[in-house]
PyMOL Python script that loads the backbone (N, CA, C, O; Angstrom):
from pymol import cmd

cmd.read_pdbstr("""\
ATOM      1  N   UNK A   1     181.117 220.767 123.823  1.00  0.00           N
ATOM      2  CA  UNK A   1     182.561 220.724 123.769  1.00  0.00           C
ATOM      3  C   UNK A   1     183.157 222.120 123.884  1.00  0.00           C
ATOM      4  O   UNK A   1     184.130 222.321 124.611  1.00  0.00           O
ATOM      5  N   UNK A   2     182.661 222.954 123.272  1.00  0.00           N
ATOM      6  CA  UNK A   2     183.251 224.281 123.114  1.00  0.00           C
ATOM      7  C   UNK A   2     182.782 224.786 124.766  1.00  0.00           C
ATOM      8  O   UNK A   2     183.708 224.997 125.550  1.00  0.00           O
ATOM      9  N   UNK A   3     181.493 224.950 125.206  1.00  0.00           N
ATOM     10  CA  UNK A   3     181.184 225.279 126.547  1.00  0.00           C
ATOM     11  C   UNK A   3     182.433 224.881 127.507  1.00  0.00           C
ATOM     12  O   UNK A   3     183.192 225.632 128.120  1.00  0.00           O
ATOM     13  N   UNK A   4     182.406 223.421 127.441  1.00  0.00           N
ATOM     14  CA  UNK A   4     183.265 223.142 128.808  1.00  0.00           C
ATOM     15  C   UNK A   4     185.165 223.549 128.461  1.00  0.00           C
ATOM     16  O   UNK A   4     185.907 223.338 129.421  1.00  0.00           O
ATOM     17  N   UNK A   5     185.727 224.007 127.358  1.00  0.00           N
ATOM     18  CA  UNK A   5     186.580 224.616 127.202  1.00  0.00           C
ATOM     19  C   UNK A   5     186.925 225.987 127.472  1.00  0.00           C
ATOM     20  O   UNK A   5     187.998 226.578 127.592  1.00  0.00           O
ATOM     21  N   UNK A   6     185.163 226.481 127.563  1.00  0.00           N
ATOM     22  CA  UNK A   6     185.319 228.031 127.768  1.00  0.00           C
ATOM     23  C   UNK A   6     185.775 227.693 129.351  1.00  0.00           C
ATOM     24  O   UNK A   6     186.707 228.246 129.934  1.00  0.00           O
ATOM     25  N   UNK A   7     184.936 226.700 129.882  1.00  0.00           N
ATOM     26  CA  UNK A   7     184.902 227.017 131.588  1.00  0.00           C
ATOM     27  C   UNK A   7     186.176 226.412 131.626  1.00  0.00           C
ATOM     28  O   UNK A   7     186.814 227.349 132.106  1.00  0.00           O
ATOM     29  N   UNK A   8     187.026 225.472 131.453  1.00  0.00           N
ATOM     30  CA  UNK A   8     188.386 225.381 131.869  1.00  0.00           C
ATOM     31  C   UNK A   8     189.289 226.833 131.496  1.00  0.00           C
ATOM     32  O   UNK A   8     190.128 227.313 132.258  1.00  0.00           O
ATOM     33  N   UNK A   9     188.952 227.340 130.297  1.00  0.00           N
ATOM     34  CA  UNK A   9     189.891 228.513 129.989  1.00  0.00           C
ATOM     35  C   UNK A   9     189.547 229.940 131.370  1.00  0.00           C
ATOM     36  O   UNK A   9     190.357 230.688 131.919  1.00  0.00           O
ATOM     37  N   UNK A  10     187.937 229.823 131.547  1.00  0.00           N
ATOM     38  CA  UNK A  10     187.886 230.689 132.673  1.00  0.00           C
ATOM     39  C   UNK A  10     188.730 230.461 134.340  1.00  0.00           C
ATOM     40  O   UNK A  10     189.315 231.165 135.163  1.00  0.00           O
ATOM     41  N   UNK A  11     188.254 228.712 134.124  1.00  0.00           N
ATOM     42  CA  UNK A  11     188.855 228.429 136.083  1.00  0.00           C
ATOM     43  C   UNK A  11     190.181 229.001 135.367  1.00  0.00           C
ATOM     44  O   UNK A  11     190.581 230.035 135.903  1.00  0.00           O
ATOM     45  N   UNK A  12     190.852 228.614 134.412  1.00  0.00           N
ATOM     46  CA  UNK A  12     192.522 228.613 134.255  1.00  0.00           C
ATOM     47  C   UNK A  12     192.590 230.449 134.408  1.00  0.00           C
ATOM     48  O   UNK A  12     193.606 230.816 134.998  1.00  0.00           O
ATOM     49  N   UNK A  13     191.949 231.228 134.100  1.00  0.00           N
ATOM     50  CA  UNK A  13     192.353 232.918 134.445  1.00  0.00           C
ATOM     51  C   UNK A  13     192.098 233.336 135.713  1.00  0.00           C
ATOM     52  O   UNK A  13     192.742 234.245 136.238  1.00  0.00           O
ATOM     53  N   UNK A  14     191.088 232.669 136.327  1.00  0.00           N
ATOM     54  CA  UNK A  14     190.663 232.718 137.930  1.00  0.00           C
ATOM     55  C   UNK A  14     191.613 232.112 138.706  1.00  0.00           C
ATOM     56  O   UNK A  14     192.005 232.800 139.648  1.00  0.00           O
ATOM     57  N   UNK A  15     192.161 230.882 138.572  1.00  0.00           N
ATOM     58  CA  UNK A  15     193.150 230.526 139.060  1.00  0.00           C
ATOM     59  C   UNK A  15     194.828 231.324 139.389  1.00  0.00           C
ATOM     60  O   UNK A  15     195.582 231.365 140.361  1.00  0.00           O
ATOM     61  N   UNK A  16     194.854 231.999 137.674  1.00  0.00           N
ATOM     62  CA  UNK A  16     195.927 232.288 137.943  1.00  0.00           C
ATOM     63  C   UNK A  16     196.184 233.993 138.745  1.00  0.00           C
ATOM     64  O   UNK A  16     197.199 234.458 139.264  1.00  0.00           O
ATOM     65  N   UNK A  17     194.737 234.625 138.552  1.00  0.00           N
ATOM     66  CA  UNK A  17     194.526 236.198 139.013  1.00  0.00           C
ATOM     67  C   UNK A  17     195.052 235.641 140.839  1.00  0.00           C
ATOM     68  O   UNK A  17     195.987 236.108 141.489  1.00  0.00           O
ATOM     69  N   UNK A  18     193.966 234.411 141.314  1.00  0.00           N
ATOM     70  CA  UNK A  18     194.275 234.109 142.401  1.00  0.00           C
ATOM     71  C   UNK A  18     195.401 233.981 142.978  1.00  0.00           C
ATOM     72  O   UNK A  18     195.518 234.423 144.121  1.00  0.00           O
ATOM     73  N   UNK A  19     196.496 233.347 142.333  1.00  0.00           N
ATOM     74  CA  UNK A  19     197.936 233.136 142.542  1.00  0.00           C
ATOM     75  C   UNK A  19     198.681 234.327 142.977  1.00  0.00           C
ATOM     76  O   UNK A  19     199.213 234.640 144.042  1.00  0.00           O
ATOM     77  N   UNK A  20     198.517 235.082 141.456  1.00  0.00           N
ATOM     78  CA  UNK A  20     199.099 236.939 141.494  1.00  0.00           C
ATOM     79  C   UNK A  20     198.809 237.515 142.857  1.00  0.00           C
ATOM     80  O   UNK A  20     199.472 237.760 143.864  1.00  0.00           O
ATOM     81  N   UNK A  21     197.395 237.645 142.436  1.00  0.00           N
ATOM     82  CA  UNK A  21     197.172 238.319 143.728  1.00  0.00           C
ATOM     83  C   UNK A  21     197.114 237.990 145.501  1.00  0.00           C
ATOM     84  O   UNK A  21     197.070 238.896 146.333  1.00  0.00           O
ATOM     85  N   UNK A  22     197.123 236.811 145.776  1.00  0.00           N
ATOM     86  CA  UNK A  22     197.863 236.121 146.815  1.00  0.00           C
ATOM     87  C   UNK A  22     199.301 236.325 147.110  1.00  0.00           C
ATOM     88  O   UNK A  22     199.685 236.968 148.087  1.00  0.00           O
ATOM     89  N   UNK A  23     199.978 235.843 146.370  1.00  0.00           N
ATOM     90  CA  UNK A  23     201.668 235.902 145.875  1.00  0.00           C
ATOM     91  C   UNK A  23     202.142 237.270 146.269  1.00  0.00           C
ATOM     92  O   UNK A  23     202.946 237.312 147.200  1.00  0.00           O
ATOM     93  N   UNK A  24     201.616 238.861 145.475  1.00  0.00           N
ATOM     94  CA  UNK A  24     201.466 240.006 145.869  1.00  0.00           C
ATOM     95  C   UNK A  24     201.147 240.255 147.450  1.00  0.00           C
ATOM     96  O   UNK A  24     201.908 240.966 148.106  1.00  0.00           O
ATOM     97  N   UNK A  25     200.141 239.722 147.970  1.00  0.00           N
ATOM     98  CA  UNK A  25     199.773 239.826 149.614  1.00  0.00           C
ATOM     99  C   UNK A  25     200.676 238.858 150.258  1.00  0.00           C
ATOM    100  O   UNK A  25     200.561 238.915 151.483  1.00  0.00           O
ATOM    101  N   UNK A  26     201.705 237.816 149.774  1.00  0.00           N
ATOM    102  CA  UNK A  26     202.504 237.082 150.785  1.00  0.00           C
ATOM    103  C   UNK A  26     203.878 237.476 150.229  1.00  0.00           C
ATOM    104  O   UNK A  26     204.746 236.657 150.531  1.00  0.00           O
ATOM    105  N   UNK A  27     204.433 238.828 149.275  1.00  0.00           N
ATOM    106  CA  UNK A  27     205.393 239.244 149.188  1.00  0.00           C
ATOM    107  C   UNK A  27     205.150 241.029 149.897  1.00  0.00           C
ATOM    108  O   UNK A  27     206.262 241.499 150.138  1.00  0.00           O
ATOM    109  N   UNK A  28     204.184 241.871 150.192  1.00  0.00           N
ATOM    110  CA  UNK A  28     204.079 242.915 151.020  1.00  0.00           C
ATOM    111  C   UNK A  28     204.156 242.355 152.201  1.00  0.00           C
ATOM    112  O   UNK A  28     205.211 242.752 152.695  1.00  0.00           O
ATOM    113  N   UNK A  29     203.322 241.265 153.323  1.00  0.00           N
ATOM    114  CA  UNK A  29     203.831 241.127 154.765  1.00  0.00           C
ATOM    115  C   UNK A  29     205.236 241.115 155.133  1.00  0.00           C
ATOM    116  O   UNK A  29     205.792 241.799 155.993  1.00  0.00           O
ATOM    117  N   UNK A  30     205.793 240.127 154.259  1.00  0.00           N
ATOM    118  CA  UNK A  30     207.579 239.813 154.696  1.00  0.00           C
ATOM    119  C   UNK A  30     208.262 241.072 155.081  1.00  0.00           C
ATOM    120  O   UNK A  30     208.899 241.366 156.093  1.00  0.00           O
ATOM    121  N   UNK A  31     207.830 242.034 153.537  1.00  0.00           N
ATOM    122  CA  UNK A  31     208.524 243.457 153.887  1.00  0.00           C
ATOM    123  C   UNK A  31     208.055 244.122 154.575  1.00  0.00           C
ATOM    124  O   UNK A  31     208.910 244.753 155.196  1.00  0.00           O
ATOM    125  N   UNK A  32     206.857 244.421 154.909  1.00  0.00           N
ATOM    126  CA  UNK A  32     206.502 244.993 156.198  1.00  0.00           C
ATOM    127  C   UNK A  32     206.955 244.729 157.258  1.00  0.00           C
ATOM    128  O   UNK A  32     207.210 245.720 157.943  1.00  0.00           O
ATOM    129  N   UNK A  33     207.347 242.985 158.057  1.00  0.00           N
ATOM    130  CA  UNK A  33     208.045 242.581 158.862  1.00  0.00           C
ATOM    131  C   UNK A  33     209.486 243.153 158.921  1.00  0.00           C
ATOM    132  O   UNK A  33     210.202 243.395 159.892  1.00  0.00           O
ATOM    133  N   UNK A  34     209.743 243.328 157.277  1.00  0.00           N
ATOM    134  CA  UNK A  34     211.604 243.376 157.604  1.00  0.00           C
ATOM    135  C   UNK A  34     211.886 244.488 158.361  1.00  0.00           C
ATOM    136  O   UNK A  34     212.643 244.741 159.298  1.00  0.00           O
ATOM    137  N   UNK A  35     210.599 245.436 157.317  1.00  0.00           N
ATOM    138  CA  UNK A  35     210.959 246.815 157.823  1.00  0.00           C
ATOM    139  C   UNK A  35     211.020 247.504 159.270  1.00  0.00           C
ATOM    140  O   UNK A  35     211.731 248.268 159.923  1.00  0.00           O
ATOM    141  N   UNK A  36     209.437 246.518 159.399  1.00  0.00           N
ATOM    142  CA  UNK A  36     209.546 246.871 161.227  1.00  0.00           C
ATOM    143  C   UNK A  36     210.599 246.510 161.851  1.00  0.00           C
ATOM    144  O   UNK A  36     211.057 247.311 162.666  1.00  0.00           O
ATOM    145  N   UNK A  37     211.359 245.062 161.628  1.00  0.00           N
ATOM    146  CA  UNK A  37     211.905 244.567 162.238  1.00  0.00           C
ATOM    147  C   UNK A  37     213.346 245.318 162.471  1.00  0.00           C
ATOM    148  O   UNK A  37     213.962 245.361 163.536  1.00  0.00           O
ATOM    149  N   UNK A  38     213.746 245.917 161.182  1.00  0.00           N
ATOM    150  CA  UNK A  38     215.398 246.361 161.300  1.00  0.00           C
ATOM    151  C   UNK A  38     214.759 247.759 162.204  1.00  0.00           C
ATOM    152  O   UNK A  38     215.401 247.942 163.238  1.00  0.00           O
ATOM    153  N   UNK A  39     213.901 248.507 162.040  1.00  0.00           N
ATOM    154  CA  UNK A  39     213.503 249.572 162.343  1.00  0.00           C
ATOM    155  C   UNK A  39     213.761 249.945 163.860  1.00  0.00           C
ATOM    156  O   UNK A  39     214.312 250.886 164.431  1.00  0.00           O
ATOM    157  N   UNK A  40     213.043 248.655 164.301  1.00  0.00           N
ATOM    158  CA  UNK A  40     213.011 248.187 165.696  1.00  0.00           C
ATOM    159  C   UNK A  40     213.920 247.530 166.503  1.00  0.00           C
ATOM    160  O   UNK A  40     213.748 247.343 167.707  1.00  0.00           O
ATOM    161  N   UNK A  41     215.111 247.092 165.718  1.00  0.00           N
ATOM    162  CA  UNK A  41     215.795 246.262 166.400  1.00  0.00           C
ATOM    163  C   UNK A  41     216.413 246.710 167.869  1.00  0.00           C
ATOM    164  O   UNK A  41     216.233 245.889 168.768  1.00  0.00           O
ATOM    165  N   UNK A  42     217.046 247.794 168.173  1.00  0.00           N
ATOM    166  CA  UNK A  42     217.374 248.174 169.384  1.00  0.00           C
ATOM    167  C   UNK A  42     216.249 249.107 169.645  1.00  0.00           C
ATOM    168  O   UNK A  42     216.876 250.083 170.060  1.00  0.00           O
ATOM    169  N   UNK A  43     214.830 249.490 169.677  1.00  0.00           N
ATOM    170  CA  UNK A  43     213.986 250.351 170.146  1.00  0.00           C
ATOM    171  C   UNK A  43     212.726 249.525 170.822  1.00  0.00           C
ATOM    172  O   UNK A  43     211.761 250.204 171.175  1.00  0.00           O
ATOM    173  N   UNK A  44     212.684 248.139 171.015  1.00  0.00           N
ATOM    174  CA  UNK A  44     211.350 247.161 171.069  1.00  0.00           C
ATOM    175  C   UNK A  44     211.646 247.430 172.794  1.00  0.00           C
ATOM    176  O   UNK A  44     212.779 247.336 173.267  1.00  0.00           O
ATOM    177  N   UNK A  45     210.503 247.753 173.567  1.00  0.00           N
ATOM    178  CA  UNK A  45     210.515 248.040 174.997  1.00  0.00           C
ATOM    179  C   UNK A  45     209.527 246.608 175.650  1.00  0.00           C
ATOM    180  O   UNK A  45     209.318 246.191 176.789  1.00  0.00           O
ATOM    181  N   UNK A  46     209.205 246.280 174.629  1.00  0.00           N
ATOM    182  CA  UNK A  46     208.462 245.273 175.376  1.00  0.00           C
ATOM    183  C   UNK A  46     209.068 244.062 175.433  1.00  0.00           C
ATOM    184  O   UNK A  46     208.789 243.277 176.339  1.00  0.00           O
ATOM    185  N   UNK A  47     210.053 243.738 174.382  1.00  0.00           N
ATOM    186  CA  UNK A  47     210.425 242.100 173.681  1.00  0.00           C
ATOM    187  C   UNK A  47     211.726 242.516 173.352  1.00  0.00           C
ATOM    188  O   UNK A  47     211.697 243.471 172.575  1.00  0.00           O
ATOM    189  N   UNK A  48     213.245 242.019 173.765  1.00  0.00           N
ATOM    190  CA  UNK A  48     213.902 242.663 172.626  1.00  0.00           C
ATOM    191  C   UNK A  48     213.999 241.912 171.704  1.00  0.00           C
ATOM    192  O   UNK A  48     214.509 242.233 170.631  1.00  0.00           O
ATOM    193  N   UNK A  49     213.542 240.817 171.957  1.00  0.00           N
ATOM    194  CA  UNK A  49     213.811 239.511 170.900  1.00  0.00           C
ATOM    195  C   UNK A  49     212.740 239.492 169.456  1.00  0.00           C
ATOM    196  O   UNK A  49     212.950 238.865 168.418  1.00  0.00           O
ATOM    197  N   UNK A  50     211.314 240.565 169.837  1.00  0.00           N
ATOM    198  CA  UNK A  50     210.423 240.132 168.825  1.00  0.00           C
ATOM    199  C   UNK A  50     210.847 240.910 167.441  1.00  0.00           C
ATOM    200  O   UNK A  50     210.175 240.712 166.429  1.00  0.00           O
ATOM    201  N   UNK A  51     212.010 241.828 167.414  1.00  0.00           N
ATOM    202  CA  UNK A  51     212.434 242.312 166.143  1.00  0.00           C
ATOM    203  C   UNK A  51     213.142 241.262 165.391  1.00  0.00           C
ATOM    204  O   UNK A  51     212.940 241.099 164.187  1.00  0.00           O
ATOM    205  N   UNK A  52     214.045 240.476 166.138  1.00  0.00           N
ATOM    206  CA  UNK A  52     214.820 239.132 165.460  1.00  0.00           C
ATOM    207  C   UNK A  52     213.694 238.278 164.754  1.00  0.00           C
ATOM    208  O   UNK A  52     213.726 237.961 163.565  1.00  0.00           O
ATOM    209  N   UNK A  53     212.408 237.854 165.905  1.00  0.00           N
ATOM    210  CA  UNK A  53     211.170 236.982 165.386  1.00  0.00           C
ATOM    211  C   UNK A  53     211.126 237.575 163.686  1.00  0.00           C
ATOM    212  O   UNK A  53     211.846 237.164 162.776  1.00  0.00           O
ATOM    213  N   UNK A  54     209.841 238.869 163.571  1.00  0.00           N
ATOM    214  CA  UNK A  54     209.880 239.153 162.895  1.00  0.00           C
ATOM    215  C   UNK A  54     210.510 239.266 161.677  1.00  0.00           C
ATOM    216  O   UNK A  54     209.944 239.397 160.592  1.00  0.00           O
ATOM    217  N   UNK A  55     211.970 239.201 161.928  1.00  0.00           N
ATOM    218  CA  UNK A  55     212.686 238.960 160.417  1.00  0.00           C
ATOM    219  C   UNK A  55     213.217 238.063 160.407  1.00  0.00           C
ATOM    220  O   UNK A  55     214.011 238.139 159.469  1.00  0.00           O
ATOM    221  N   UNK A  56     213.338 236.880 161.040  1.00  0.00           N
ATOM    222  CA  UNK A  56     213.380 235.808 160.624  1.00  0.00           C
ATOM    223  C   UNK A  56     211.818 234.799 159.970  1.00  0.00           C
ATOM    224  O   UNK A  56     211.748 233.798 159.257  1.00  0.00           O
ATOM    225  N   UNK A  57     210.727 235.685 160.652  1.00  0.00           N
ATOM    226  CA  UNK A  57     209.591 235.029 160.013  1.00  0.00           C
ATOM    227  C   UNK A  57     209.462 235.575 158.698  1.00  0.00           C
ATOM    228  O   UNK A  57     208.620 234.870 158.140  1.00  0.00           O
ATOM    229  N   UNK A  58     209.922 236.611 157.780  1.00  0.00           N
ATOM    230  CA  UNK A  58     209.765 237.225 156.886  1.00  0.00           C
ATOM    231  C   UNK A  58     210.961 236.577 156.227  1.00  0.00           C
ATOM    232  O   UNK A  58     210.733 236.765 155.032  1.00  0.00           O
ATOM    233  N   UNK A  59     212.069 235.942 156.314  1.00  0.00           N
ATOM    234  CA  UNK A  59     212.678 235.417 155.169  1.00  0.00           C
ATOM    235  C   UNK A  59     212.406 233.818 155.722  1.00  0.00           C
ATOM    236  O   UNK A  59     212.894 232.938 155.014  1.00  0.00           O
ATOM    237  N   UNK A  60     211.849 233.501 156.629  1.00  0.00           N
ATOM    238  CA  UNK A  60     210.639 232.293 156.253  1.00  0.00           C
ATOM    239  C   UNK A  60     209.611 232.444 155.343  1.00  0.00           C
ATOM    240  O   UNK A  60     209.399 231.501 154.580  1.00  0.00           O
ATOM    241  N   UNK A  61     208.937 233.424 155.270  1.00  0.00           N
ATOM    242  CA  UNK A  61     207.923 233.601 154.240  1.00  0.00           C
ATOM    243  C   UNK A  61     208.536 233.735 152.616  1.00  0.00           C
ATOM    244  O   UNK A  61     207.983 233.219 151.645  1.00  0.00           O
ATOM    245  N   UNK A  62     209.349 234.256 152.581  1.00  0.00           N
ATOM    246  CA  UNK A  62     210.173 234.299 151.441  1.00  0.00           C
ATOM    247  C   UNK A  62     210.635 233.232 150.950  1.00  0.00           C
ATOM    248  O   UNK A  62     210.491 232.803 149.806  1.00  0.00           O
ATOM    249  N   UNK A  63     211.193 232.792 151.809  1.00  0.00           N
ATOM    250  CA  UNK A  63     211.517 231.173 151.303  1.00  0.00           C
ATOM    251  C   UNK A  63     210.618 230.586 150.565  1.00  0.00           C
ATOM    252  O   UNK A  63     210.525 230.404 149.351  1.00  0.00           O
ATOM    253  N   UNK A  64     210.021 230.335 151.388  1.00  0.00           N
ATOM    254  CA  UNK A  64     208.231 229.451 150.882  1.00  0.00           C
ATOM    255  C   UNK A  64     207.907 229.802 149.990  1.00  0.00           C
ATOM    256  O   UNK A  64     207.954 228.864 149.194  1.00  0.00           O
ATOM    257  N   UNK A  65     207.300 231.301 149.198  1.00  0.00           N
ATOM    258  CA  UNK A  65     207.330 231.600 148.275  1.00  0.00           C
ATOM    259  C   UNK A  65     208.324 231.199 147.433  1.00  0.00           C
ATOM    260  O   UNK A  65     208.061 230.281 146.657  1.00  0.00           O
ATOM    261  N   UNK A  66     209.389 231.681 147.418  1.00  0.00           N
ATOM    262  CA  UNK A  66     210.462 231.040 146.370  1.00  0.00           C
ATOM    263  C   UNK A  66     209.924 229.588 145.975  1.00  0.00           C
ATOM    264  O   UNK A  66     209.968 229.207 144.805  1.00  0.00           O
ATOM    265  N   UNK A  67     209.446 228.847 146.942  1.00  0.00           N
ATOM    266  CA  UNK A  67     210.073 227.466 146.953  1.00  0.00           C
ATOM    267  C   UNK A  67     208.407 226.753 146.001  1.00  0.00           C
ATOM    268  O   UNK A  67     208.132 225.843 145.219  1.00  0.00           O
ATOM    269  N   UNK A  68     207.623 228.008 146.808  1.00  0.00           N
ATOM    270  CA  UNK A  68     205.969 227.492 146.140  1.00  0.00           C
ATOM    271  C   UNK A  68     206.456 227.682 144.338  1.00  0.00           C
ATOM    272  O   UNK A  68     205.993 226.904 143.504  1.00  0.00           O
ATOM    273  N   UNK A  69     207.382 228.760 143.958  1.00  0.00           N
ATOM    274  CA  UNK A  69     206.932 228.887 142.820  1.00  0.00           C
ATOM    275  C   UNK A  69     207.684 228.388 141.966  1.00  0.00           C
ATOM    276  O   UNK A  69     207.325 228.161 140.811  1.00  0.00           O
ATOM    277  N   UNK A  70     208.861 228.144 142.435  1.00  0.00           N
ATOM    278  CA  UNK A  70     210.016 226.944 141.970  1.00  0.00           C
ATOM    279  C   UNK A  70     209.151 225.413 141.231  1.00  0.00           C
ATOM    280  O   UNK A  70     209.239 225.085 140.048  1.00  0.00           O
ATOM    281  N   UNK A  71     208.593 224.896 141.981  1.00  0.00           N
ATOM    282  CA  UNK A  71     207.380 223.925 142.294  1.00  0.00           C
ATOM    283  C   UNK A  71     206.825 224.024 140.910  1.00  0.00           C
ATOM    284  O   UNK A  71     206.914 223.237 139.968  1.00  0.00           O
ATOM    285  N   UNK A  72     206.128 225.382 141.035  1.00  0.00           N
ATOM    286  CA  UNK A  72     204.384 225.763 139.945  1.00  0.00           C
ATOM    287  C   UNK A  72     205.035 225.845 138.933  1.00  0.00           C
ATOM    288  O   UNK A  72     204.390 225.482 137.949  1.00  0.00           O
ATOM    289  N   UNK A  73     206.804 226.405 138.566  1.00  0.00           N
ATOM    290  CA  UNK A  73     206.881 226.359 137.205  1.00  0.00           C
ATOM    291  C   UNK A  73     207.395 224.755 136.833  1.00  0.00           C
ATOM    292  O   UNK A  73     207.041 224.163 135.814  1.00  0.00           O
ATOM    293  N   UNK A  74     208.366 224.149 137.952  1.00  0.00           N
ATOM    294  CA  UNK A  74     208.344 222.872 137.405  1.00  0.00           C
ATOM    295  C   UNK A  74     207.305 221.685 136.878  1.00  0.00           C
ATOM    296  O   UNK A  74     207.366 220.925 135.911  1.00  0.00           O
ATOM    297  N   UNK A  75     206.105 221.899 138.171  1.00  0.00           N
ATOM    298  CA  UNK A  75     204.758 221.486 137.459  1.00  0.00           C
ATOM    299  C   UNK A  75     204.149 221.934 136.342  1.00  0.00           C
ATOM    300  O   UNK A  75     203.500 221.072 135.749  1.00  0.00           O
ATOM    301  N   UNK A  76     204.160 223.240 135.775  1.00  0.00           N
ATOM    302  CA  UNK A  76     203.875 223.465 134.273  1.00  0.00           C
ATOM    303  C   UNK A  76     204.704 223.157 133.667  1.00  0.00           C
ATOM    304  O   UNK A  76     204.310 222.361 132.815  1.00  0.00           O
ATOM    305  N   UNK A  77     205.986 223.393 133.589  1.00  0.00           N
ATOM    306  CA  UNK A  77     207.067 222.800 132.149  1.00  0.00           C
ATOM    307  C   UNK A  77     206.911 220.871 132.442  1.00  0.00           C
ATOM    308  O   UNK A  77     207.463 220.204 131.566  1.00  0.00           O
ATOM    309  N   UNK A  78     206.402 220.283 133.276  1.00  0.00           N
ATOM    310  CA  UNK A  78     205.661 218.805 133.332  1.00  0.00           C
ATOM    311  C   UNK A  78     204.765 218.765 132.361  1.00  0.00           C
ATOM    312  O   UNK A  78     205.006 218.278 131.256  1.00  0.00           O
ATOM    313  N   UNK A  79     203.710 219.252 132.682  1.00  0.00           N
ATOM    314  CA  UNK A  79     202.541 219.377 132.099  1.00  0.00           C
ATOM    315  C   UNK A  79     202.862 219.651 131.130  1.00  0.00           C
ATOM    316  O   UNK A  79     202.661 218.580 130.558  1.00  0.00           O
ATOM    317  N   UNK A  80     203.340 220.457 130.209  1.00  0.00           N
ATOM    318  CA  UNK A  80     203.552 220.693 128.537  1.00  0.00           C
ATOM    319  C   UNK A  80     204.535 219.466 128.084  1.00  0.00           C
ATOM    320  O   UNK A  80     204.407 218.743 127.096  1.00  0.00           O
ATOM    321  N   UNK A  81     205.341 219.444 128.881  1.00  0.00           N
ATOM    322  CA  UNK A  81     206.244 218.454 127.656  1.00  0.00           C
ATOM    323  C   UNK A  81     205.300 217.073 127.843  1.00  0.00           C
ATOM    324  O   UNK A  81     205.095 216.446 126.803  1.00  0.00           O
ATOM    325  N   UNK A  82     204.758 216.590 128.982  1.00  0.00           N
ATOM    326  CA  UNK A  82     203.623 215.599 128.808  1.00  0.00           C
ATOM    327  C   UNK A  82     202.540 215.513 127.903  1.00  0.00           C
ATOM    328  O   UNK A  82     202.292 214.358 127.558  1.00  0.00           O
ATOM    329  N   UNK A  83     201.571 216.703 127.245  1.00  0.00           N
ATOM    330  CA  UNK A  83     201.212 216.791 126.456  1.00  0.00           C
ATOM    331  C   UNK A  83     201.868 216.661 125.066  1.00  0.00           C
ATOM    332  O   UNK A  83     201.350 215.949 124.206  1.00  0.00           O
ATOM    333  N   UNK A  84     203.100 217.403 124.825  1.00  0.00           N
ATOM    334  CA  UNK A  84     203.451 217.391 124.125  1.00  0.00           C
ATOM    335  C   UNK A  84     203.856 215.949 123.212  1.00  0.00           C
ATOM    336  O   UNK A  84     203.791 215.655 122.018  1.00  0.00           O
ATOM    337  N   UNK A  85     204.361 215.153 124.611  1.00  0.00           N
ATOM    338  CA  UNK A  85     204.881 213.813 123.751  1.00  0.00           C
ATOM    339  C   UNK A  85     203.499 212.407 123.136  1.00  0.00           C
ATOM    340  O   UNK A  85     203.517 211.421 122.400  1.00  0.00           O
ATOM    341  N   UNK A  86     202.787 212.914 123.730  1.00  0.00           N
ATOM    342  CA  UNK A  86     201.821 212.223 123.337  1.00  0.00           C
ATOM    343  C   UNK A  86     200.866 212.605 122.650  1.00  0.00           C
ATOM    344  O   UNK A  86     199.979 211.814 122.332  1.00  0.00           O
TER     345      UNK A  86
END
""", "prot")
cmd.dss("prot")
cmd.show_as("cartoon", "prot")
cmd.util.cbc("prot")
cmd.orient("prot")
């Protein structure tokens, strides 16, 4: 009993390092995009359009995030008051 509590308490810190540190790598691309993107906006010789791409794919990515984590806290405040009432 105590074993298989340790290993849920471990997946549950592995899980959440995973999140952080994902979350961290899909909030640096966006800004890297923005940055290129405003940077570039009248200087792109190849595309003039791929500076617009770019920052519109970066507050696509933003979104999503927002929207992933909107989600993860409503699914945990689920999960507790479900425990809780029973």
């Amino acid at each position: 009993m105590i074993l298989v509590q340790r290993i849920e308490e471990v997946s549950k810190k592995t899980a959440v390092c995973f999140l952080i540190t994902s979350n961290i790598i899909f909030v640096i691309i966006p800004v890297y995009f923005m940055v290129v993107g405003l940077f570039s906006i009248t200087k792109c010789p190849g595309n003039q359009f791929l500076p617009f791409w770019l920052i519109g794919v970066a507050i696509l990515i933003i979104i999503d995030r927002v929207m992933f984590w909107k989600i993860l806290v409503n699914e945990t405040n689920f999960e507790k008051n479900v425990h809780q009432k029973f």
